[in-house]
Backbone bond lengths (Angstrom), bond angles and torsions (degrees), N, CA, C in turn:
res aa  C-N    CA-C-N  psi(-1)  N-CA   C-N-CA  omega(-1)  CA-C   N-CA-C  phi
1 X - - - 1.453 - - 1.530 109.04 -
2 X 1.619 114.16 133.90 1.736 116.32 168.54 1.253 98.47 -87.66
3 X 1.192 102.32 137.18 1.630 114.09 148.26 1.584 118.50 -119.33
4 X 1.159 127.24 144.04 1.786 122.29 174.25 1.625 101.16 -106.22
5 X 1.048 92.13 109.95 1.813 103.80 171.22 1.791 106.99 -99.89
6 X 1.590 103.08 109.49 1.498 115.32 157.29 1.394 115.95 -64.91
7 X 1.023 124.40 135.78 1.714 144.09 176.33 1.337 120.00 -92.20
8 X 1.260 117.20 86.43 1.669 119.82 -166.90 1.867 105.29 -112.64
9 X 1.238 96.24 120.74 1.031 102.08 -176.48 2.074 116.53 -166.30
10 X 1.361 108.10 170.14 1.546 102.05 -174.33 1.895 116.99 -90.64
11 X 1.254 119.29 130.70 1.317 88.76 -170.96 1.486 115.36 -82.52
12 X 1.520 119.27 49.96 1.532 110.90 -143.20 1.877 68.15 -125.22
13 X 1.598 122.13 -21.06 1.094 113.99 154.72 0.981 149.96 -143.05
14 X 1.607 97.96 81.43 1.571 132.11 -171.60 1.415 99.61 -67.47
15 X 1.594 150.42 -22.49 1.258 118.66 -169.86 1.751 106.18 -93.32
16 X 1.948 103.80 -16.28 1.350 82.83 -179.66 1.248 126.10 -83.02
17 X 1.829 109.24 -21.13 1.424 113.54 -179.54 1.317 119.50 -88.79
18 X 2.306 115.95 16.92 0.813 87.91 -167.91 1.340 83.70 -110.33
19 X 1.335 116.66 17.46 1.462 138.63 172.44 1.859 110.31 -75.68
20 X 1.293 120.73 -56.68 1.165 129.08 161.81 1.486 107.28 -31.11
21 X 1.045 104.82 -84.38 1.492 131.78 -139.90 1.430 86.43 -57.40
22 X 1.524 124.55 -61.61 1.790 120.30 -177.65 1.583 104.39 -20.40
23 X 1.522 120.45 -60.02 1.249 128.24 -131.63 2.173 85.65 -97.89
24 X 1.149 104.77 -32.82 1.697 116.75 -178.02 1.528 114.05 -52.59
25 X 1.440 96.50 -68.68 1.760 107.31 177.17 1.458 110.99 -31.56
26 X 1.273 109.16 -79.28 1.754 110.66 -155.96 1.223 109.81 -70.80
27 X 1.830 117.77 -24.94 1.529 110.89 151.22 1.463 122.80 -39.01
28 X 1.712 120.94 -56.56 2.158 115.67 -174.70 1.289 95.20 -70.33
29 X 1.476 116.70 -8.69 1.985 102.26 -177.80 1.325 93.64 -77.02
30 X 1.329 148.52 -74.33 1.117 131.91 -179.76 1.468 142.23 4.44
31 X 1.460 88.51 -43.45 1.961 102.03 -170.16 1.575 106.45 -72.10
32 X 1.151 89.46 164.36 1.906 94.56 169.13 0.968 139.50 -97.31
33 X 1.836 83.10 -35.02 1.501 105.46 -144.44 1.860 90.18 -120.07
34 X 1.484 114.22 27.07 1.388 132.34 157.79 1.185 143.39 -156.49
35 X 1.286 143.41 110.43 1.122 122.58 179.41 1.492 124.45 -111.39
36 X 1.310 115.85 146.65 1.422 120.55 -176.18 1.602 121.28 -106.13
37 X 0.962 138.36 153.60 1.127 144.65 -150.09 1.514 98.84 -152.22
38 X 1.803 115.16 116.12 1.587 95.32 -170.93 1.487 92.18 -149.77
39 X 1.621 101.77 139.57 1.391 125.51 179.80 1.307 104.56 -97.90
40 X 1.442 103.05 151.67 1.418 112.59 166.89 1.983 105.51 -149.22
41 X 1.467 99.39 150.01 1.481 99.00 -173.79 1.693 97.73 -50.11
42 X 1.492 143.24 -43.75 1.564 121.68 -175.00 1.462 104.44 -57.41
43 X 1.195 128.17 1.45 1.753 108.31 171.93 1.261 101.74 -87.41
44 X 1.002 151.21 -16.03 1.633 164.98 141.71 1.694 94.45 -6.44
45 X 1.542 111.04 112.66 1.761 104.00 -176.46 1.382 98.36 -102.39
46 X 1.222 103.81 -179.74 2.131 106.67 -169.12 1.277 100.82 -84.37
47 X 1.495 100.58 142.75 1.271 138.84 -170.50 1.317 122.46 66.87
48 X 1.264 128.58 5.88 1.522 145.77 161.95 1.723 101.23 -62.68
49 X 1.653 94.44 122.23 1.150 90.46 -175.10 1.736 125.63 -89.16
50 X 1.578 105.60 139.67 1.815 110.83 -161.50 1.662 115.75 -18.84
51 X 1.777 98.71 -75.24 1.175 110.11 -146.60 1.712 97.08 -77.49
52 X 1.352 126.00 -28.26 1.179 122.08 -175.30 1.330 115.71 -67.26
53 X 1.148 111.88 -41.57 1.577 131.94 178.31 1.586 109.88 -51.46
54 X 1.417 115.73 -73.20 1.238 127.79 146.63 1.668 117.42 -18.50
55 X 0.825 126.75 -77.59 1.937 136.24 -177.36 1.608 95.62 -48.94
56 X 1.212 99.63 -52.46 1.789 103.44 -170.33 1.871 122.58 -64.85
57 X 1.746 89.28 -14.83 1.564 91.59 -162.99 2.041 78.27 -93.71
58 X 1.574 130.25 -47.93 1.068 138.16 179.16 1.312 84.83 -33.45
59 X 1.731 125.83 -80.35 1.642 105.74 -134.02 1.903 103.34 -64.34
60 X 1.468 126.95 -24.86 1.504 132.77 174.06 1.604 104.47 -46.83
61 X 1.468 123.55 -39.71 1.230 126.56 -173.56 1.579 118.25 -51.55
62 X 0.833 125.01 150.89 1.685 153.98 164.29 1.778 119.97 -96.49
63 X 1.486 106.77 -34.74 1.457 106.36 -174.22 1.604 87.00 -168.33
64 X 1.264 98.02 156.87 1.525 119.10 166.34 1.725 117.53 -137.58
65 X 1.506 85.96 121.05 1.669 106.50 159.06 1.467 135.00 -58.84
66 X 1.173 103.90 92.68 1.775 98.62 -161.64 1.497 102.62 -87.72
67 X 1.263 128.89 133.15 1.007 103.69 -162.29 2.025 84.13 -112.21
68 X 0.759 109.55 142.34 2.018 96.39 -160.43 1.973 102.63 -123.14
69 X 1.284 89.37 134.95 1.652 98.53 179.92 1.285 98.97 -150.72
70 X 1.493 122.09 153.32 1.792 104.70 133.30 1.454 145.66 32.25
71 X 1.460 75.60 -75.61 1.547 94.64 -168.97 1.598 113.51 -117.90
72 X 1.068 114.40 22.26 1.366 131.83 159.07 1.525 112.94 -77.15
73 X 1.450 95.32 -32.07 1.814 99.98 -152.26 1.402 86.70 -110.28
74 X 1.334 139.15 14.07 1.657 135.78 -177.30 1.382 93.72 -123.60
75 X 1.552 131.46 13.36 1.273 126.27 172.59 1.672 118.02 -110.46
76 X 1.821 94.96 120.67 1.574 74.86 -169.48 1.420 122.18 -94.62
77 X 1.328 111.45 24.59 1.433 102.84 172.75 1.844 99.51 -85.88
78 X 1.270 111.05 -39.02 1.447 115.67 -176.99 1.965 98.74 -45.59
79 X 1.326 102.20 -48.64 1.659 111.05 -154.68 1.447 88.96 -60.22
80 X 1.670 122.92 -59.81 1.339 105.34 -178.96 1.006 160.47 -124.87
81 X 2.022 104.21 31.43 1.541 120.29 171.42 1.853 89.99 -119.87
82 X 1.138 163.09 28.48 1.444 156.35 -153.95 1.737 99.50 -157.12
83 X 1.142 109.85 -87.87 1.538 143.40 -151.91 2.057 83.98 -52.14
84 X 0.961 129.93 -53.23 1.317 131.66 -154.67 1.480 114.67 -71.57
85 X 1.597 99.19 -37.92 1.309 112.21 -178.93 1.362 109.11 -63.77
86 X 1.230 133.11 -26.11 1.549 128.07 -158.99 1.766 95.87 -136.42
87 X 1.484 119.10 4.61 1.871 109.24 159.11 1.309 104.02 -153.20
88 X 1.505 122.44 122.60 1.393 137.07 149.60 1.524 100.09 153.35
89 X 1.160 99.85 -155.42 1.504 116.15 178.41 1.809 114.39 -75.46
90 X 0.798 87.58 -33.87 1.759 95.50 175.51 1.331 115.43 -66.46
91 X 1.546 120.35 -38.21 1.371 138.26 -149.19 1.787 98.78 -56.64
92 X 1.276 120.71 140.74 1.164 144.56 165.75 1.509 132.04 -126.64
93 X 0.877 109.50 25.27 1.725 120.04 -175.46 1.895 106.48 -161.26
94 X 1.399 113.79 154.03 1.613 107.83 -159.62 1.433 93.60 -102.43
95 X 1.467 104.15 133.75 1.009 129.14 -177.04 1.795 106.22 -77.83
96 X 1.327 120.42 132.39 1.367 155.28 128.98 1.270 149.11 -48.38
97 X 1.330 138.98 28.08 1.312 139.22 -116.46 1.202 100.01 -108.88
98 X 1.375 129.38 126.26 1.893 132.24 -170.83 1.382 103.62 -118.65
99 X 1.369 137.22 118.75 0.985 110.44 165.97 2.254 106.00 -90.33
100 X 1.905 88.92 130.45 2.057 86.50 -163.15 1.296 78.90 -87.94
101 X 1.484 143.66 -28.15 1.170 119.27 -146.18 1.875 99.33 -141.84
102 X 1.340 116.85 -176.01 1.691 99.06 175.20 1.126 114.93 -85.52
103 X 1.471 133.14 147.17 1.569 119.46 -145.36 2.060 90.23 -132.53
104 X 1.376 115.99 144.61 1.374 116.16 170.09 1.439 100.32 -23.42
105 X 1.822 86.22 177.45 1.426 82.33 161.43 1.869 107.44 -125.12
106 X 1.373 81.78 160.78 1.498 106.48 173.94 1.255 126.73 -47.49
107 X 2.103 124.34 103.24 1.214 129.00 167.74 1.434 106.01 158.39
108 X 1.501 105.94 -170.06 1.764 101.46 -138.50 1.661 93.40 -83.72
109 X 1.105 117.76 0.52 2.220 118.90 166.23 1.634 99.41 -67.57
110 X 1.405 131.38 -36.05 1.458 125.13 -175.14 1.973 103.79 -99.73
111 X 1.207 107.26 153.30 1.600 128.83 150.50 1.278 94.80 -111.83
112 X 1.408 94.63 108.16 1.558 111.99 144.45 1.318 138.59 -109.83
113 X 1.423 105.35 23.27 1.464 134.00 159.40 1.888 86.85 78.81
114 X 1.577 122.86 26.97 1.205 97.15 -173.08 1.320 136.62 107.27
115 X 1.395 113.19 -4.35 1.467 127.29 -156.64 1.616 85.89 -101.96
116 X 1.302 124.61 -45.33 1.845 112.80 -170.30 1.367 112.12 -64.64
117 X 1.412 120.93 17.02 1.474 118.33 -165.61 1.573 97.93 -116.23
118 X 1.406 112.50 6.20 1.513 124.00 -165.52 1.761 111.18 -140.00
119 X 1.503 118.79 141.82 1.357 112.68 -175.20 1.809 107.94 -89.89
120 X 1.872 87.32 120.76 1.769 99.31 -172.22 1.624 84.95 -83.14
121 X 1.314 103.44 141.45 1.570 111.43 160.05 1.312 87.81 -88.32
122 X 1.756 96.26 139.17 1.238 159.37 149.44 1.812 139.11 -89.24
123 X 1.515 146.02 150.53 1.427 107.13 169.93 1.262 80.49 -123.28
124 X 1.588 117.24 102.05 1.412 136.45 154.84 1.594 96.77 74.26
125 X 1.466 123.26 67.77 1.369 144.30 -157.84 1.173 127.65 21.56
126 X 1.340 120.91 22.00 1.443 135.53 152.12 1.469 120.88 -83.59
127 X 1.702 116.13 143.51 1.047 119.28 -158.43 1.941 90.16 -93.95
128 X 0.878 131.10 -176.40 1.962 145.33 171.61 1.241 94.93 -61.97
129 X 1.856 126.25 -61.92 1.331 129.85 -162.03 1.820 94.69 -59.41
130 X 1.295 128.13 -40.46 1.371 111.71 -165.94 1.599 120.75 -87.49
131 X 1.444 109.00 7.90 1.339 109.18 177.55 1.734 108.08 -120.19
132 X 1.118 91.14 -176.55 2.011 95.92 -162.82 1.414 106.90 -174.08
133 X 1.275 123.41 135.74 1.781 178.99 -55.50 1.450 77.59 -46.55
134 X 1.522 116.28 -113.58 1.389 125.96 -145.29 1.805 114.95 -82.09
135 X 1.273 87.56 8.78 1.799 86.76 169.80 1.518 106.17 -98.06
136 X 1.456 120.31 -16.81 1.471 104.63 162.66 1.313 126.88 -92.64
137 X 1.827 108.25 10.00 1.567 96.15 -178.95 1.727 96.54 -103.13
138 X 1.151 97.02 -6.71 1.745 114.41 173.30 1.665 102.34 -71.63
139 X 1.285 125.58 -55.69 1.470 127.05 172.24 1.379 100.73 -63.86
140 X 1.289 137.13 -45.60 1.575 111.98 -166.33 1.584 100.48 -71.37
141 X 0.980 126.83 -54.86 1.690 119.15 166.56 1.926 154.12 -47.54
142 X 1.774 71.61 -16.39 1.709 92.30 170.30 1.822 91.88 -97.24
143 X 0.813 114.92 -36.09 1.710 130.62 170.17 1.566 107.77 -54.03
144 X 0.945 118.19 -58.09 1.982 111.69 167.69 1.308 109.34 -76.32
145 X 1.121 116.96 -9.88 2.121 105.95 179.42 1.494 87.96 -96.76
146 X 1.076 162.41 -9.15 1.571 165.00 133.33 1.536 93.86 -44.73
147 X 1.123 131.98 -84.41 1.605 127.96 -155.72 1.493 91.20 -44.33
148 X 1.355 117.35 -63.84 1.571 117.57 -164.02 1.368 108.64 -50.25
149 X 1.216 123.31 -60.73 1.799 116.83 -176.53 1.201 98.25 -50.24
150 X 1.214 139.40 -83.77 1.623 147.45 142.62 1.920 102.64 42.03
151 X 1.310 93.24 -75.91 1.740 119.73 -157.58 1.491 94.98 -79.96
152 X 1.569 117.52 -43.11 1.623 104.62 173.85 1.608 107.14 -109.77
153 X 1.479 118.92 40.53 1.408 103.64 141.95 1.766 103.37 76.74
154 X 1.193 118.35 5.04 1.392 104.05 179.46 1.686 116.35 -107.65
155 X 1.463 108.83 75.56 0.937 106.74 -163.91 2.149 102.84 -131.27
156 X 1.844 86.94 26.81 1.265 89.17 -161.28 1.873 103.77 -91.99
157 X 1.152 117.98 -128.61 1.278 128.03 -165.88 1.981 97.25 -106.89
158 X 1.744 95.31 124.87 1.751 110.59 175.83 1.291 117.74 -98.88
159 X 1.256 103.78 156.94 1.694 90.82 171.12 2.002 115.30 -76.62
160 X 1.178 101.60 165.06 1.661 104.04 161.67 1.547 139.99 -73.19
């Protein structure tokens, strides 16, 4: 099965997601029985214009990788060409939700455009930014066995 996973995220934190992502990739290469296909605004070639480019690569998408901080959710291009497509009533594409970094907390004092109404992976309620050496190559890999159930739907009822 293809899936196209959009890459939504702030570039204010490029070292942690660019920390993820090293350890993420060659984890969905692994699978067999899926493959992913994933954009990010740097595939954007010169003179292609931002926001169109962006919208156009969204509507190709299947799911989006949120990659969630802070400062994910204080960006308003995220709040209103990204964030909508994949949480609320509008949403049309399956949401992904990471928490990269430690994120507010959850309830009606924050807008989180929607995201507390959805389960952020965590590795055992730690965000990626708060763990270090082999507990984040442990999260990027429990983190691609999520996309995969995710992408083929097996997220229903197991036996005991």
């Amino acid at each position: 099965m293809l899936a196209r996973v959009f890459l939504s995220w702030c570039h204010q934190d490029k070292p942690l997601a660019a920390a993820l992502l090293a350890d993420l990739h060659p984890a969905l290469k692994l699978f067999t029985d899926v493959k992913i296909e994933w954009w990010q605004d740097s595939h954007l070639t010169c003179g292609e214009e931002l926001t169109a480019g962006i919208v156009a690569r969204l509507d190709e998408a299947d799911f989006g990788l949120l990659l969630l901080s802070t400062r994910y959710f204080s960006r308003p291009f995220i709040r209103e060409h990204e964030l909508p497509r994949f949480v609320g009533l509008a949403a049309d594409k399956g949401a992904l939700p990471v928490a990269l970094s430690p994120l507010p907390a959850f309830g009606p004092e924050s807008d989180l455009g929607g995201i507390d109404r959805l389960v952020v992976f965590t590795q055992d309620g730690k965000s990626f930014g708060e763990l270090v050496g082999v507990r984040r190559t442990r999260f990027a890999n429990d983190l691609a066995a999520s996309v995969r159930r995710r992408v083929l739907g097996l997220n229903g009822y197991r036996e005991l």
